[in-house]
N, C-alpha and C positions, 0 to 999 in steps of 0.2 A: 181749271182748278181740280185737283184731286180731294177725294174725299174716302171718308173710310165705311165700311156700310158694317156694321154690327149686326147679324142673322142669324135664326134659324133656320136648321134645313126645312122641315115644312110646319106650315099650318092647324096639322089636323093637332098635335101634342101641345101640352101646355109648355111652356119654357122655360128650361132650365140652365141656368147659368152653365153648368158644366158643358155645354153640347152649343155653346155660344161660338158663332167661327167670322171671320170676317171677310170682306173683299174690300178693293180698291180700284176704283172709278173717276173717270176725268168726266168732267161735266162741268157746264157753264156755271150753272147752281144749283144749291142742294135741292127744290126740288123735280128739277131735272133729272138729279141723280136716281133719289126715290122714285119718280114715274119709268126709267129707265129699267131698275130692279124691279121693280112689281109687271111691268109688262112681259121683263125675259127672264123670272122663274120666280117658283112656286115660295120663295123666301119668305118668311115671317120677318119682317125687319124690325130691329131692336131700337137701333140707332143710328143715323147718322151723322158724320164727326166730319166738318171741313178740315182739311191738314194745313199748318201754318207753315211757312217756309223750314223752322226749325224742327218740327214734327215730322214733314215729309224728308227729309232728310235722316231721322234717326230710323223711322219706319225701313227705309231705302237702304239700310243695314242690317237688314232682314232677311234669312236665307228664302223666307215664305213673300217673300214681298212681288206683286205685280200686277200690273193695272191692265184689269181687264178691259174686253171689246162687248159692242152689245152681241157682235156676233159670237164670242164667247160665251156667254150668258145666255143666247138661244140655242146654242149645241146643247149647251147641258141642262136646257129643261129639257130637251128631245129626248134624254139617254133615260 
Protein backbone atom coordinates (compact mmCIF):
# COMPACT_ATOMS: atom_id res chain seq x y z
CA UNK A 1 0.00 0.00 0.00
CA UNK A 2 1.31 3.46 -0.70
CA UNK A 3 0.98 6.04 1.70
CA UNK A 4 1.59 9.72 2.01
CA UNK A 5 3.97 10.93 4.89
CA UNK A 6 3.32 14.72 5.61
CA UNK A 7 6.91 16.13 7.22
CA UNK A 8 9.03 18.40 8.37
CA UNK A 9 12.60 18.72 7.34
CA UNK A 10 13.85 18.50 10.95
CA UNK A 11 13.17 18.46 14.54
CA UNK A 12 14.94 21.04 16.13
CA UNK A 13 12.02 24.00 14.71
CA UNK A 14 8.81 24.27 15.67
CA UNK A 15 6.28 23.52 12.59
CA UNK A 16 5.09 25.57 10.27
CA UNK A 17 2.51 24.76 7.90
CA UNK A 18 4.35 26.66 5.18
CA UNK A 19 7.64 24.54 5.11
CA UNK A 20 5.21 21.20 5.39
CA UNK A 21 6.55 18.90 2.35
CA UNK A 22 5.52 15.35 1.69
CA UNK A 23 6.89 11.89 0.53
CA UNK A 24 5.30 8.70 -0.74
CA UNK A 25 5.99 5.18 0.61
CA UNK A 26 4.93 1.55 -0.14
CA UNK A 27 4.66 -0.20 3.04
CA UNK A 28 2.63 -3.11 4.35
CA UNK A 29 1.01 -0.66 6.96
CA UNK A 30 0.98 2.68 8.17
CA UNK A 31 2.88 1.83 11.05
CA UNK A 32 5.44 0.22 9.08
CA UNK A 33 5.50 3.26 7.13
CA UNK A 34 6.18 5.58 10.29
CA UNK A 35 8.90 3.20 11.72
CA UNK A 36 10.40 3.22 8.19
CA UNK A 37 10.64 7.31 8.11
CA UNK A 38 11.74 7.70 11.52
CA UNK A 39 14.66 5.09 11.24
CA UNK A 40 15.89 6.79 7.69
CA UNK A 41 15.79 10.39 8.38
CA UNK A 42 15.81 13.12 10.80
CA UNK A 43 11.87 13.98 9.60
CA UNK A 44 9.49 15.52 12.12
CA UNK A 45 6.27 13.63 10.91
CA UNK A 46 3.10 15.44 10.63
CA UNK A 47 0.98 12.83 9.19
CA UNK A 48 0.43 9.98 7.77
CA UNK A 49 -2.27 9.49 5.04
CA UNK A 50 -3.00 5.69 3.55
CA UNK A 51 -3.90 6.50 -0.44
CA UNK A 52 -7.09 5.05 -1.52
CA UNK A 53 -7.06 3.53 -4.97
CA UNK A 54 -8.71 7.04 -6.14
CA UNK A 55 -6.35 9.19 -4.34
CA UNK A 56 -3.28 7.27 -5.59
CA UNK A 57 -4.32 7.82 -8.79
CA UNK A 58 -4.84 11.53 -8.73
CA UNK A 59 -1.51 11.95 -6.60
CA UNK A 60 0.13 9.74 -9.64
CA UNK A 61 -0.73 12.99 -11.83
CA UNK A 62 1.64 14.83 -10.13
CA UNK A 63 4.80 16.19 -11.68
CA UNK A 64 6.41 15.76 -7.92
CA UNK A 65 4.93 12.35 -7.50
CA UNK A 66 7.23 9.18 -6.44
CA UNK A 67 7.55 6.49 -4.20
CA UNK A 68 10.53 6.30 -2.41
CA UNK A 69 13.10 3.43 -1.24
CA UNK A 70 14.29 3.05 2.32
CA UNK A 71 17.50 3.21 0.53
CA UNK A 72 16.38 6.51 -0.76
CA UNK A 73 15.70 7.78 2.62
CA UNK A 74 19.05 6.67 4.00
CA UNK A 75 21.10 8.52 1.11
CA UNK A 76 19.57 11.64 2.26
CA UNK A 77 19.82 11.54 5.91
CA UNK A 78 23.77 10.94 4.89
CA UNK A 79 23.91 14.19 2.75
Amino acid sequence: MIFKVYYQETKKRNPKREDTRSLYIDAANMPEARMIVEENTSHNIELIEALSDKALAYEQQGVNFKVVTVAELAAAKED
